[in-house]
C-alpha positions in Angstrom: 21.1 6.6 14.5 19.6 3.1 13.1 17.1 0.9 14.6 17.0 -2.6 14.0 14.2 -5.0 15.0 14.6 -8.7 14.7 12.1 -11.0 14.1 11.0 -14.8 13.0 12.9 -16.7 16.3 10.9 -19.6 17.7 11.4 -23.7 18.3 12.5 -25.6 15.6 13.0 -29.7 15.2 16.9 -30.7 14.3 16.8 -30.7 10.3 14.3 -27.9 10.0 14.2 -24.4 8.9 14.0 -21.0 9.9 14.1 -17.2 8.7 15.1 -14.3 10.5 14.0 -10.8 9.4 15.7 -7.5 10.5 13.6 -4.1 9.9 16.1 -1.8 9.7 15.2 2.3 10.1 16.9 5.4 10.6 20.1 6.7 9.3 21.1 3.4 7.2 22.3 5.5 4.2 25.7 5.4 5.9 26.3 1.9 6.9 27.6 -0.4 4.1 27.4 -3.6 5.9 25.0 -5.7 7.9 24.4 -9.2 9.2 23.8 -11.1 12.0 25.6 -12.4 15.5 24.8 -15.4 17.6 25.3 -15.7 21.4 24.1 -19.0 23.4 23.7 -19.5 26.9 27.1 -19.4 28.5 29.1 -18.3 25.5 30.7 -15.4 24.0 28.9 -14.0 20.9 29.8 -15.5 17.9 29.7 -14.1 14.0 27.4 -15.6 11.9 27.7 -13.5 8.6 27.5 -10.3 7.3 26.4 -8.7 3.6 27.5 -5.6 1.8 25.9 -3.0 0.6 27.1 -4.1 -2.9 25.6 -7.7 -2.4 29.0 -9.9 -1.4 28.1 -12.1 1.5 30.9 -13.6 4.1 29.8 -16.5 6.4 31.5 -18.2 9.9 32.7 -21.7 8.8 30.3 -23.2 11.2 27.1 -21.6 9.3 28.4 -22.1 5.6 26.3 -24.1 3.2 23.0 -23.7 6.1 22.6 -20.2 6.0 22.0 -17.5 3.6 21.8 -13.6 4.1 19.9 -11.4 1.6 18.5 -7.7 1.7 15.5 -6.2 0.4 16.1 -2.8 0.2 12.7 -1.6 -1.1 11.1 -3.4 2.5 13.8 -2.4 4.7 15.2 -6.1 5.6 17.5 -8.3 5.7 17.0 -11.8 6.0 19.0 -15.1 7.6 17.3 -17.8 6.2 18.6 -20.8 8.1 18.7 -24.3 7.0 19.4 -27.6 8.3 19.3 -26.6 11.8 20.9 -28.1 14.7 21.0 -28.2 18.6 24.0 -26.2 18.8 22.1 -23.5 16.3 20.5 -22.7 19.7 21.5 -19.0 20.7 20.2 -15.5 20.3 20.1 -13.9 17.0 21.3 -10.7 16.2 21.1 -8.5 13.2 23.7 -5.9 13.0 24.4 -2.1 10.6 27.7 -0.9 11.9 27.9 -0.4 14.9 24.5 -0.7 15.6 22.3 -3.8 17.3 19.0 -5.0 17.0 17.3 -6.8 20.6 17.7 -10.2 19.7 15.5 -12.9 18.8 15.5 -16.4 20.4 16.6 -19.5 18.3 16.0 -22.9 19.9 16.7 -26.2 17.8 15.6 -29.0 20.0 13.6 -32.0 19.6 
């Protein structure tokens, strides 16, 4: 079992940043990829971006050149640190190992 606890949601202004943490515990030592998930109101969850255990990182076109996901091992974490924000950023968060899910954390981009 892993169990994944998200973090670092909250209101942000259009242009502005944000980062996500994900404490991650448990049996991680078989999981060799992690990353996030969005899903706002109304909508089917939607990929965000994932990273291996070996560092490559894969993003949704939507997120690319905004977002960035990196893990420190030694704290247990990974991170989405999210850049240039906008309205339709607004969802919950995710964080993902496997098969796995954390609770969510809420991400509101609105002036």
């Amino acid at each position: 079992q892993v169990q994944l606890v998200e973090s670092g949601g909250g209101l942000v202004q259009p242009g502005g940043s944000l980062r996500l943490s994900c404490v991650y515990s448990g049996s991680i030592f078989s999981i060799n990829v992690m990353g996030w998930y969005r899903q706002a109101p109304g909508k089917e969850r939607e990929y965000v971006g994932s990273i291996w255990n070996h560092g490559r990182t894969n993003y949704a076109d939507s997120v690319k050149g905004r977002f960035t996901i990196s893990r420190d091992n030694a704290k247990n974490t990974v991170y989405l640190q999210m850049n240039s924000l906008k309205p339709e950023d607004t969802a919950v968060y995710y964080c993902y190992a496997g098969r796995n899910w954390g609770q969510g954390t809420q991400v509101t981009v609105s002036s």
